[in-house]
Each structure stands twice: as C-alpha cells, then as structure tokens.
N, CA, C and O of each residue as an XYZ file, in Angstrom:
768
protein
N      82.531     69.816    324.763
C      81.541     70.077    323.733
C      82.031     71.194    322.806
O      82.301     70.942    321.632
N      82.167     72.620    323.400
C      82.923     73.104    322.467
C      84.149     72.971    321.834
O      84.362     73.721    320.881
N      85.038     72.137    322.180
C      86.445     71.456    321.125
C      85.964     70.832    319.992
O      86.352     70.964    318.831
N      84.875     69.976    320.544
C      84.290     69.229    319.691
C      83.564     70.073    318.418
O      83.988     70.000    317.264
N      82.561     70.772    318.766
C      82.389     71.635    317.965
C      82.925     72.661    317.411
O      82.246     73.421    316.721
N      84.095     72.831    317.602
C      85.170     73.936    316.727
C      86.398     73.190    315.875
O      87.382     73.725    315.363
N      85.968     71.579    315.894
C      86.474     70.664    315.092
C      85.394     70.066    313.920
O      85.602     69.499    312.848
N      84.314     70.405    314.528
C      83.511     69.747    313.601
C      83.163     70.733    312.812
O      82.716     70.466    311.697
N      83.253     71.604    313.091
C      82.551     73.482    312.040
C      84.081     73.938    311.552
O      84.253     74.398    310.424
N      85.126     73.778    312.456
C      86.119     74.892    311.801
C      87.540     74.388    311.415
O      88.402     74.978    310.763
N      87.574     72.998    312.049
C      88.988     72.231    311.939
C      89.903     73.033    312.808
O      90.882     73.681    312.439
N      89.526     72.918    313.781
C      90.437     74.264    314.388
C      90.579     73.136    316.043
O      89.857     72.141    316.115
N      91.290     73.387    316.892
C      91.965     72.240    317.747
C      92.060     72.928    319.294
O      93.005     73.666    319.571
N      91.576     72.788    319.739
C      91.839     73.277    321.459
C      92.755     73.290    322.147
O      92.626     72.420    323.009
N      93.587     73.789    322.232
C      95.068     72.918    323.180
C      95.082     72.722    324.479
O      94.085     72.045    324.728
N      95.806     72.996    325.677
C      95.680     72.748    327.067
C      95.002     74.437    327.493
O      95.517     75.429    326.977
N      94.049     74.542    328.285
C      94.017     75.870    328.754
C      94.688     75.655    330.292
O      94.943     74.722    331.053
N      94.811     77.195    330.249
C      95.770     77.703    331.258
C      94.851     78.034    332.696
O      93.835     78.723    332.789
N      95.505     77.375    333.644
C      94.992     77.698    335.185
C      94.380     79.552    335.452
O      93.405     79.895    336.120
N      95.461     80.566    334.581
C      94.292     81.620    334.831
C      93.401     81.851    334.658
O      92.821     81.068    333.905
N      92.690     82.897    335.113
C      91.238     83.855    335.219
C      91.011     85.030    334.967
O      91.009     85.791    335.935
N      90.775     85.538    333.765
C      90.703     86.430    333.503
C      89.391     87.295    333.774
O      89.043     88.326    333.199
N      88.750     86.595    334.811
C      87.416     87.115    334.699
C      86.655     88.307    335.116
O      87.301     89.215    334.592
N      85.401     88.996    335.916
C      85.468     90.158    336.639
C      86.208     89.455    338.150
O      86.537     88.300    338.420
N      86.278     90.737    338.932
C      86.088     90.596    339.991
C      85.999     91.973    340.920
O      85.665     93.084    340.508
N      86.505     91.506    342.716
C      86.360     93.078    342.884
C      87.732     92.839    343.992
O      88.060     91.840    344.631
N      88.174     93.821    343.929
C      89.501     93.541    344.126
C      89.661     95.162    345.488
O      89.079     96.222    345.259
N      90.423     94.972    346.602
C      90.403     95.454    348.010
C      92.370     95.809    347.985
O      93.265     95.451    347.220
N      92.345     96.532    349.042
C      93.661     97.043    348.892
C      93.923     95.668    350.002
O      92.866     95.216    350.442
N      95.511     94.795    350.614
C      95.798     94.108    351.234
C      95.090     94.448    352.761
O      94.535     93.631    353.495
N      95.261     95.724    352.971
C      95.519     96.383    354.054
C      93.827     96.289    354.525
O      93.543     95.486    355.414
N      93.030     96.900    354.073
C      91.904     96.560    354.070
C      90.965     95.303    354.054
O      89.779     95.502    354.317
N      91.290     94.305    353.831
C      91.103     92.863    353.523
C      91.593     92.129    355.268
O      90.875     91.422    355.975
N      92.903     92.565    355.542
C      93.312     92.192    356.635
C      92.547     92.744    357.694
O      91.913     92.072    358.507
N      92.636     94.267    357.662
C      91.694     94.645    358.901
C      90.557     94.405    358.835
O      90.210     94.497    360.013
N      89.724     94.161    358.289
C      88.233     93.869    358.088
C      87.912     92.302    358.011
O      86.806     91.830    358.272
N      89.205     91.449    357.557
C      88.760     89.635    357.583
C      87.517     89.573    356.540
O      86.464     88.949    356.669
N      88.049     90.604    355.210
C      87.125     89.928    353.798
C      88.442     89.776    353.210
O      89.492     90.407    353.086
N      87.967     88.757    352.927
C      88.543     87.870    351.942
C      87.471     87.300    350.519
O      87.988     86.866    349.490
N      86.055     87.395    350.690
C      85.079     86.764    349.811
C      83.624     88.143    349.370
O      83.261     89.128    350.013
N      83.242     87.702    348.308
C      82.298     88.895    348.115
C      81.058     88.983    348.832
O      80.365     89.992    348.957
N      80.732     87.257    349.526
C      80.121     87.287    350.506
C      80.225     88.096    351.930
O      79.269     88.684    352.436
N      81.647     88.025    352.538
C      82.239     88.425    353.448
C      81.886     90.281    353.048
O      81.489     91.083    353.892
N      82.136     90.586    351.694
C      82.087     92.134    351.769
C      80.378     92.585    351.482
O      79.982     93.739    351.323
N      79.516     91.318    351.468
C      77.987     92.139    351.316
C      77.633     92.540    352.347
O      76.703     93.330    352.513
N      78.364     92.025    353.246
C      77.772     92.714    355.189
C      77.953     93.702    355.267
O      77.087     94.419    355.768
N      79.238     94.275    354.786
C      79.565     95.362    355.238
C      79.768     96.393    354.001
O      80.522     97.361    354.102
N      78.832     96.026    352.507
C      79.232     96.665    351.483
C      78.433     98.244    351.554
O      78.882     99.218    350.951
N      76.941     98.293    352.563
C      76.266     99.447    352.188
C      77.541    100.848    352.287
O      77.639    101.852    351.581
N      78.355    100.400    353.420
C      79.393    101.389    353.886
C      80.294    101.842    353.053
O      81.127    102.655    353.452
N      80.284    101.370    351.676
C      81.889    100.805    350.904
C      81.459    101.669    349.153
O      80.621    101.127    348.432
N      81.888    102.484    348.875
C      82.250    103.058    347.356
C      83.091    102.577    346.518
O      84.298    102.745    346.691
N      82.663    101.981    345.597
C      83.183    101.123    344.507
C      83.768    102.293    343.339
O      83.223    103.388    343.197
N      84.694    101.949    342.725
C      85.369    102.349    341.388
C      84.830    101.507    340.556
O      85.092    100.308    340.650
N      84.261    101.833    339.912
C      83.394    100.972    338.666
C      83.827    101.328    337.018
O      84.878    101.863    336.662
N      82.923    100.960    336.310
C      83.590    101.144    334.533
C      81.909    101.567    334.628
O      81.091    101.399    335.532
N      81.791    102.225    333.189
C      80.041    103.409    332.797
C      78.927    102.049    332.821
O      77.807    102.002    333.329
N      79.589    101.116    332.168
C      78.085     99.790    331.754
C      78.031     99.067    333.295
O      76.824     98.864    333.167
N      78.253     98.636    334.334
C      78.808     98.230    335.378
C      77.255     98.216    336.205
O      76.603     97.175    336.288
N      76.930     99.116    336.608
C      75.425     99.432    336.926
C      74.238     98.371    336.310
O      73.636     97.528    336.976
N      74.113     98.573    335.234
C      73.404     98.161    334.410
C      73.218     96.579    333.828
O      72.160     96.066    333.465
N      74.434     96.020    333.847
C      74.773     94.492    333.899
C      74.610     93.811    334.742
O      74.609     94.160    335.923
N      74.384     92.351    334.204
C      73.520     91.123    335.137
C      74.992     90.890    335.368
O      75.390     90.757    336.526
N      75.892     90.827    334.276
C      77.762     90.882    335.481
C      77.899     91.350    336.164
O      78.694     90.860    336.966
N      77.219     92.861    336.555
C      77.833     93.589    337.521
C      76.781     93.872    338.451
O      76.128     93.060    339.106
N      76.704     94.990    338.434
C      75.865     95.595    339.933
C      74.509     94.573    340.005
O      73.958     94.238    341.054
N      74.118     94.172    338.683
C      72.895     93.521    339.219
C      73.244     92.180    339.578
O      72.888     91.384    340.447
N      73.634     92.184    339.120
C      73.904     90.385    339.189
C      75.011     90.101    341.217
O      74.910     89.188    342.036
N      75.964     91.482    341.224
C      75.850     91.483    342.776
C      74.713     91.567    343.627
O      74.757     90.965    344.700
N      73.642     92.257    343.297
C      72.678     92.325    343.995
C      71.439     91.278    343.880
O      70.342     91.470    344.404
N      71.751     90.275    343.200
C      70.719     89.304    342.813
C      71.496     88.019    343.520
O      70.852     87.045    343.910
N      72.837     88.097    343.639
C      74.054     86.623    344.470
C      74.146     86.817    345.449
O      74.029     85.988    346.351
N      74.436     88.227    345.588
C      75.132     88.185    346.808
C      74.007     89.483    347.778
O      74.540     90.022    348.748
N      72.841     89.793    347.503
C      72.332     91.090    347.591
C      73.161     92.304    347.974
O      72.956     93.181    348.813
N      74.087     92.115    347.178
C      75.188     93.144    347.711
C      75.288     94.637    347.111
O      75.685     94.884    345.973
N      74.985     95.321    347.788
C      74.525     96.993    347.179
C      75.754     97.860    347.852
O      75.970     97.750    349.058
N      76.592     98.771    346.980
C      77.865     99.591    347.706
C      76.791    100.944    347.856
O      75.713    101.275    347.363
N      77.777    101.513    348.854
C      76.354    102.345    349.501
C      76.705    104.093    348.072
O      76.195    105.212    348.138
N      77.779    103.514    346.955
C      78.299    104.369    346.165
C      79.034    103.876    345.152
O      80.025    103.178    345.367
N      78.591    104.213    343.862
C      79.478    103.414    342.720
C      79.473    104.596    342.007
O      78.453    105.058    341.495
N      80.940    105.284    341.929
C      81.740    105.955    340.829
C      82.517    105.209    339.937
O      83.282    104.245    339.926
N      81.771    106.447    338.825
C      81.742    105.747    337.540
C      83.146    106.212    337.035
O      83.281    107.435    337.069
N      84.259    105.481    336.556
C      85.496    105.912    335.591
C      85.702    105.450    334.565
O      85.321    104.290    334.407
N      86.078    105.832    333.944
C      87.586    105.648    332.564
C      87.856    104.087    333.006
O      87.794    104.065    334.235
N      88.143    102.712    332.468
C      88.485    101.818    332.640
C      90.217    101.796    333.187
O      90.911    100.995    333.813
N      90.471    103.405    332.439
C      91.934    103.567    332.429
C      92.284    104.668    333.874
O      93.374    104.928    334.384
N      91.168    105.055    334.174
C      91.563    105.752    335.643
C      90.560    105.124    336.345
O      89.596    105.883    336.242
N      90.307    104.369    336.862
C      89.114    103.512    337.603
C      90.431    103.113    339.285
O      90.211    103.337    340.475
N      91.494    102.585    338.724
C      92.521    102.053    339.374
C      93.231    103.503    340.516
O      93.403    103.544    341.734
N      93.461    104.421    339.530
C      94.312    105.631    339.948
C      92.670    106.422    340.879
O      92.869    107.116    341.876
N      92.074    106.324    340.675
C      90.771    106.790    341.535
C      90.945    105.898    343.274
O      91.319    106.380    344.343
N      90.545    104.623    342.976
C      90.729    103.644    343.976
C      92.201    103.896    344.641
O      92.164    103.676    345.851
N      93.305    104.242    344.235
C      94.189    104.529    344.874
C      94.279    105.437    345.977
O      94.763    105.187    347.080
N      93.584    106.910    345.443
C      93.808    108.098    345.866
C      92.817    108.413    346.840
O      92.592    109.495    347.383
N      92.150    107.097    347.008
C      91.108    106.940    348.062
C      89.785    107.465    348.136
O      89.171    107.859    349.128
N      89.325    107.393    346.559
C      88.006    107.705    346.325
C      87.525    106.520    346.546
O      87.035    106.595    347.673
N      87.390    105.588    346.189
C      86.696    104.137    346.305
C      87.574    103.041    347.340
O      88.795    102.883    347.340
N      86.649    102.405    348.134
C      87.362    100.981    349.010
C      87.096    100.249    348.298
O      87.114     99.139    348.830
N      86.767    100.207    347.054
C      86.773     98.471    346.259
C      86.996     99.070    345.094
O      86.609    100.200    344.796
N      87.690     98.248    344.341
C      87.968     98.464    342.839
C      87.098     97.290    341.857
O      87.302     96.091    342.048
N      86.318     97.668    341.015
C      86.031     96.496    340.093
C      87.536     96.352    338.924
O      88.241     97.241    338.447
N      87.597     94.756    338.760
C      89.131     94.651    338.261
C      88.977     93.490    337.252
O      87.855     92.986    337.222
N      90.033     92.913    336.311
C      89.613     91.449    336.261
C      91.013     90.883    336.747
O      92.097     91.439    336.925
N      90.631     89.697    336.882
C      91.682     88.680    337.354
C      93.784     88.430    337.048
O      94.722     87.884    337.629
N      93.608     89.032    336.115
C      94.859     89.092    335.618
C      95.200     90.703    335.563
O      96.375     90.872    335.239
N      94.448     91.993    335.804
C      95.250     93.224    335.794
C      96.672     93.110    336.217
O      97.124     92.369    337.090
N      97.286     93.928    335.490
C      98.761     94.307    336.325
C      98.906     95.282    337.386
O     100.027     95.590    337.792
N      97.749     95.834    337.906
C      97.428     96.324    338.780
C      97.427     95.599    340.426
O      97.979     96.034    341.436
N      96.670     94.466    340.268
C      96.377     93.393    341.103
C      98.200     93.251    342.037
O      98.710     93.378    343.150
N      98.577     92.878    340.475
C     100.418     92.623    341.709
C     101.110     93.993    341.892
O     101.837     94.367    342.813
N     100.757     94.560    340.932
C     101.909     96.293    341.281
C     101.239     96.911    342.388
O     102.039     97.660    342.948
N     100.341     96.921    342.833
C      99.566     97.009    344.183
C      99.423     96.356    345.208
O      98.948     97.006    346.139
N      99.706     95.049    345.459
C      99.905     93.911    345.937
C      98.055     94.122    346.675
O      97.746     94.411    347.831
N      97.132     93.839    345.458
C      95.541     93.899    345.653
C      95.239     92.585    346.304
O      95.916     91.564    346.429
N      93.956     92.923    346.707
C      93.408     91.067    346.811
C      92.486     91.494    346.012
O      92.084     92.644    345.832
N      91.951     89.832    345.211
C      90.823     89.722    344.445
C      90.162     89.259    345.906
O      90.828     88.811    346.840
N      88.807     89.444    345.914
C      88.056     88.804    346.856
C      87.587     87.632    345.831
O      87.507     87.629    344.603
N      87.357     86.812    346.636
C      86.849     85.231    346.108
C      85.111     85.296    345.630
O      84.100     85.660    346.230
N      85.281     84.930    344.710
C      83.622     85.330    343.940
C      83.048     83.949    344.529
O      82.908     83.030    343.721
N      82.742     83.755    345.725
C      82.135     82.486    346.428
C      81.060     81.711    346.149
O      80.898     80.525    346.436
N      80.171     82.615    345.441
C      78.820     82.035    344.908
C      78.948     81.920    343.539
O      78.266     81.093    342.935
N      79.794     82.697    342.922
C      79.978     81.609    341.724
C      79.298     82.357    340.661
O      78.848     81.801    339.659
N      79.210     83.833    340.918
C      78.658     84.754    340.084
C      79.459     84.615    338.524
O      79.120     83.954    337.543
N      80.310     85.261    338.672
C      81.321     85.080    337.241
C      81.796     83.847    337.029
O      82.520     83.168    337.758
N      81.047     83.451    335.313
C      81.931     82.489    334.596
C      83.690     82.782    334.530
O      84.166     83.911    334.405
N      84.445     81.610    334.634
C      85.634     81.783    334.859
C      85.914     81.918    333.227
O      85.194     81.456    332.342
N      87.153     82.674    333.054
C      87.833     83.466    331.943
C      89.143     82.550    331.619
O      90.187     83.027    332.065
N      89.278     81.195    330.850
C      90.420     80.737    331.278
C      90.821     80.954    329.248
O      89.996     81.062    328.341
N      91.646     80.949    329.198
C      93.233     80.967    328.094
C      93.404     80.375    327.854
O      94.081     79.709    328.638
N      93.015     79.564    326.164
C      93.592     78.656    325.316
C      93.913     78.576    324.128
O      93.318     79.198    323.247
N      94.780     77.896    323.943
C      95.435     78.384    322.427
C      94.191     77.301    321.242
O      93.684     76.216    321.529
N      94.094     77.767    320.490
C      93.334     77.471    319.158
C      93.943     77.281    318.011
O      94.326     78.334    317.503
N      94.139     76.479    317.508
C      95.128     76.266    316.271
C      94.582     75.258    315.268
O      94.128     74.155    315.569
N      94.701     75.878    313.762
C      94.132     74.965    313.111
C      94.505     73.431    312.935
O      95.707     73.169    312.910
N      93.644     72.449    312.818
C      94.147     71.240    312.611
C      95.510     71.073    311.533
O      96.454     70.334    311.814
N      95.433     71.996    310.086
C      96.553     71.392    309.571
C      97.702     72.104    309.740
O      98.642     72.064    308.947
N      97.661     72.928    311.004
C      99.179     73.678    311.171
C      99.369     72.320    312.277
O     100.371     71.630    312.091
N      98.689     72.038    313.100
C      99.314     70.997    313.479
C     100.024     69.709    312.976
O     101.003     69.180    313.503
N      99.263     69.237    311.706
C      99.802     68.110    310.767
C     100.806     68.355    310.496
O     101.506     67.345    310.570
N     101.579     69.585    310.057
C     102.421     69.942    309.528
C     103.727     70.255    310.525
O     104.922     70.080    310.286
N     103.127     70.742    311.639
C     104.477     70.977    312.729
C     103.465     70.388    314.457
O     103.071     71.205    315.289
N     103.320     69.267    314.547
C     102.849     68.707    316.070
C     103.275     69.176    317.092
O     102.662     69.113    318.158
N     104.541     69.796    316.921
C     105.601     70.642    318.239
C     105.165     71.620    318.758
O     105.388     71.893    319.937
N     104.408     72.386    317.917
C     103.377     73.599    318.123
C     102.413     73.052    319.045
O     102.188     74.051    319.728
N     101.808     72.281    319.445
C     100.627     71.835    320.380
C     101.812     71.443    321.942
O     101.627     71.767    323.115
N     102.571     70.932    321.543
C     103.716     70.291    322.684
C     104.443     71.447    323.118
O     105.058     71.162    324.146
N     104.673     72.909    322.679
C     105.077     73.819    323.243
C     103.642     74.721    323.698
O     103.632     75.011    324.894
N     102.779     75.062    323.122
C     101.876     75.513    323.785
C     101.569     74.679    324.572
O     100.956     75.316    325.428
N     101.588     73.398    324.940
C     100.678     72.870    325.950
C     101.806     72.552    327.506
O     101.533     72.018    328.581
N     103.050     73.136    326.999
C     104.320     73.017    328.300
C     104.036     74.670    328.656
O     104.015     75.257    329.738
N     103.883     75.024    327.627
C     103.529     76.389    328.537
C     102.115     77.148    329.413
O     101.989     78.124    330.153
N     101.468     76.410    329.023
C      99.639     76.427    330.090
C      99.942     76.326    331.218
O      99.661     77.351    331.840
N     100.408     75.544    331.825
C     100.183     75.197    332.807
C     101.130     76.932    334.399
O     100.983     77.351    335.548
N     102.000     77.158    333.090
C     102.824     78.158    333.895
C     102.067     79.811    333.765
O     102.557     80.760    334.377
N     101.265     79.909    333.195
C     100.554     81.122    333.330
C      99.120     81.174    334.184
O      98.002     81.147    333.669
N      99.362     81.241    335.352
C      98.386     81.175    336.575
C      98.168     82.816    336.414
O      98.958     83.608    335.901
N      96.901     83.089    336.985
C      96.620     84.522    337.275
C      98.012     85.411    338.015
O      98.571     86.428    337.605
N      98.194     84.860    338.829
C      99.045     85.346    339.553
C     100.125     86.133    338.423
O     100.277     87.326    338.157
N     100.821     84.823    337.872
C     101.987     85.119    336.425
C     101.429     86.407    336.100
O     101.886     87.497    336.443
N     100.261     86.153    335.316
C      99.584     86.805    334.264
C      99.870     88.135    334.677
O     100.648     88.911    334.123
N      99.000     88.394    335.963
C      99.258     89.574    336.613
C     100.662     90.369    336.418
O     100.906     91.197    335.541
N     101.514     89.921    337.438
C     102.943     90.024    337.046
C     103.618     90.473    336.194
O     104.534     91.276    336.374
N     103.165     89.897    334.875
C     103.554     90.106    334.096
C     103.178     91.193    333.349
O     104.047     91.958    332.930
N     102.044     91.375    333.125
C     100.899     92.742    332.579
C     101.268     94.050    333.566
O     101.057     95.195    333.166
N     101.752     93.820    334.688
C     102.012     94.784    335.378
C     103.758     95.400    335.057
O     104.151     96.477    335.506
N     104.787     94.295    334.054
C     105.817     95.004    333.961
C     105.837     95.635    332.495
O     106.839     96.052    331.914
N     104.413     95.619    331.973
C     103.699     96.315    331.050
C     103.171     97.683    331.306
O     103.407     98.692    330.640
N     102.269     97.555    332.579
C     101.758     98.418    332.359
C     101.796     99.380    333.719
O     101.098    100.372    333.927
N     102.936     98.729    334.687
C     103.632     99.792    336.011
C     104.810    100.287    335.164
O     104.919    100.117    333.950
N     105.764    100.984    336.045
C     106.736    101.954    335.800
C     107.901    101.644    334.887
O     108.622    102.411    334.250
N     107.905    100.111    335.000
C     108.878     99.779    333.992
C     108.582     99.883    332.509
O     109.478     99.943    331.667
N     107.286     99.902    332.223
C     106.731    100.223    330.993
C     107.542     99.658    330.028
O     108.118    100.300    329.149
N     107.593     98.385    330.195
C     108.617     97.239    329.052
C     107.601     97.159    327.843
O     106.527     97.734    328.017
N     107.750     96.706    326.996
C     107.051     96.473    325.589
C     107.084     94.666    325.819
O     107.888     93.780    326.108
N     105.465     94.861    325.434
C     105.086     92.871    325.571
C     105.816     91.887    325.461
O     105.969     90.895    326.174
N     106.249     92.199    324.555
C     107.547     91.191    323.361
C     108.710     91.341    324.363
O     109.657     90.616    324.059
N     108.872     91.968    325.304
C     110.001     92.071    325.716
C     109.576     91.256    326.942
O     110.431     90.594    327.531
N     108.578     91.265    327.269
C     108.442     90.400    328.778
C     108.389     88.935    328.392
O     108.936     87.939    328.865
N     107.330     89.174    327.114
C     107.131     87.635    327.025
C     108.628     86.604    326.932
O     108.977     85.550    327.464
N     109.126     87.382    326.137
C     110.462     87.020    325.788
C     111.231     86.519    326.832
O     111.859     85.464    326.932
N     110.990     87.968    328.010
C     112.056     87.410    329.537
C     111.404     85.883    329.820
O     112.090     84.863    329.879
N     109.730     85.935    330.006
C     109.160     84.982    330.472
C     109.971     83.318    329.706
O     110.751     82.658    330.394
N     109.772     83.089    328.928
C     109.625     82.417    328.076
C     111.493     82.125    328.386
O     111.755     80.925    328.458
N     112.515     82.919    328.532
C     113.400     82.116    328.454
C     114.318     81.926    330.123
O     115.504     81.632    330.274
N     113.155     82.246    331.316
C     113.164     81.998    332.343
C     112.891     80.925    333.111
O     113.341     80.501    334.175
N     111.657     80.404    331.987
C     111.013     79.361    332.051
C     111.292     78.160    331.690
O     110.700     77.100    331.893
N     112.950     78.590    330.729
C     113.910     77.166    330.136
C     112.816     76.908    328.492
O     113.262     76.133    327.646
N     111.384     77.660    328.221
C     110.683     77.113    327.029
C     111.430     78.137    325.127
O     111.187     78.208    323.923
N     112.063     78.489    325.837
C     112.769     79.559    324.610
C     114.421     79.365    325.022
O     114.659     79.193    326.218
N     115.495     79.388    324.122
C     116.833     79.734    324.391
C     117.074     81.282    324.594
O     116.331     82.028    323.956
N     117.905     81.771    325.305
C     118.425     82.917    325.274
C     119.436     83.186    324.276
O     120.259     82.333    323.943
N     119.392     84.413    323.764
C     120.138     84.683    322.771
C     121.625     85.463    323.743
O     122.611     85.877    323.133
C-alpha cells in the first residue's frame, strides 16, 4: 500500500528492502543473557524489578518505551537512568545499568558482542531499509534498481551493526571508507 501510494502522489519507486532492523530494543551484555537464560523481553519481565536500565530523557514517557514495556510485557526495571544517547552505552558498560536501551543496528551491539533480547510480543514496529528512487531516474538508468536491489539482501542487522561499529569503535574509519570496503568485498563495486 505504501509503494503504491508513493507512486501515485510522488512518482517515486520502492526498491527491495533490506532484512535489517533498525528498531528499539533492549540489549544485555552476552555474559548476562547466558547466566540468567534471557534471551526475550518476556524472559527479562520476571526478573526485570531487580535490573537498572540505561535509558535516553523521552524513554519514560513513551508508549515505545517504558510504557508501552509496561503495558506488553508489564515489565517495570526496578531503575531507569537517564543518559546522553551518546553516553547511555559507556554508562551500561561501567556497570551502572544491566540493560541497555539500543536500536538494532548500533555499532555497539557487535563491538561489545551485546545481545538484543527478542521483542517477543511484538512491541516495536520493525525498522527495515529501503531505497526510494524516483521513477524517472530509473527510466533513464534501470541498473540503479538492479544494484540496489543485489545489495538488500546483504545488509542484515548483524552487517549493519558491524559495520557502524568500524565507525564508531576504535578504528574510527570515515563511512565512505567502510562502505567502500563493504561494497568491494561483496564483489558489488570494483576495487581500485
């Protein structure tokens, strides 16, 4: 319905979207996940009164967030500190919080080797990635839909992650430079 309608209002074209998720979630160190056997946000409402969350300031207040956990899953952390979106992560590290609120693709997720817990009930709409392109750039070059649509299928959360993380961990590469690695790893770009 919406392709349809962003053809009929804008001439504009949907291409393949991509298997990731960019969506919320709440994300557990490995280590923690294993000893405890959560794996799901269900699995962590049993035992969430015990558990201090790293949160973002609006987080509380949203039917995405705290409420909308407590309306799915009645899931209440027995503590939600509030951070910086940009120190929320480095908090959860240093062992202020056992859960991090995250989304699906941070580069955090793999430079940490995190688990997302599985949003089981189905709280968050999924966040998926698609390219949009006007109808007459396509008339004009069709190859453009046939290379974006060979490349969807290879950016899974996982990638995504991965990749945002050799952004934004220690290697501190510049975008253009990963995408670039990506892209001619993947055989979809030549190497120069």
């Amino acid at each position: 319905i919406v392709s349809t309608e962003y053809m009929e209002q804008f001439d504009l074209v949907w291409l393949d979207q991509t298997p990731m998720n960019n969506s919320n979630a709440l994300a557990v160190t490995r280590e923690w996940s294993e000893e405890n056997g959560v794996t799901t946000i269900s699995e962590l409402a049993e035992v969430s009164a015990d558990l201090t969350l790293a949160a973002v300031p609006d987080f509380p207040e949203r039917e995405d967030g705290q409420l909308g956990l407590e309306r799915v899953y009645g899931l209440e952390f027995g503590e939600i500190l509030i951070f910086d979106p940009g120190l929320k992560y480095q908090a959860f590290l240093d062992g202020e919080a056992d859960v991090v609120l995250a989304f699906g693709t941070d580069g955090q997720v793999a430079g940490y080797d995190l688990v997302i817990l599985e949003d089981d009930q189905g709280l968050w709409p999924p966040y998926h990635v698609a390219p949009v392109v006007r109808q007459e750039t396509l008339d004009e070059a069709p190859e453009v839909a046939e290379a974006l649509n060979e490349l969807a299928p290879l950016l899974t959360s996982e990638v995504m992650a991965e990749l945002n993380w050799q952004v934004d961990g220690d290697e501190a590469m510049e975008p253009a430079d990963v995408a670039q690695a990506f892209l001619e790893e993947n055989g979809l770009i030549g190497g120069e």
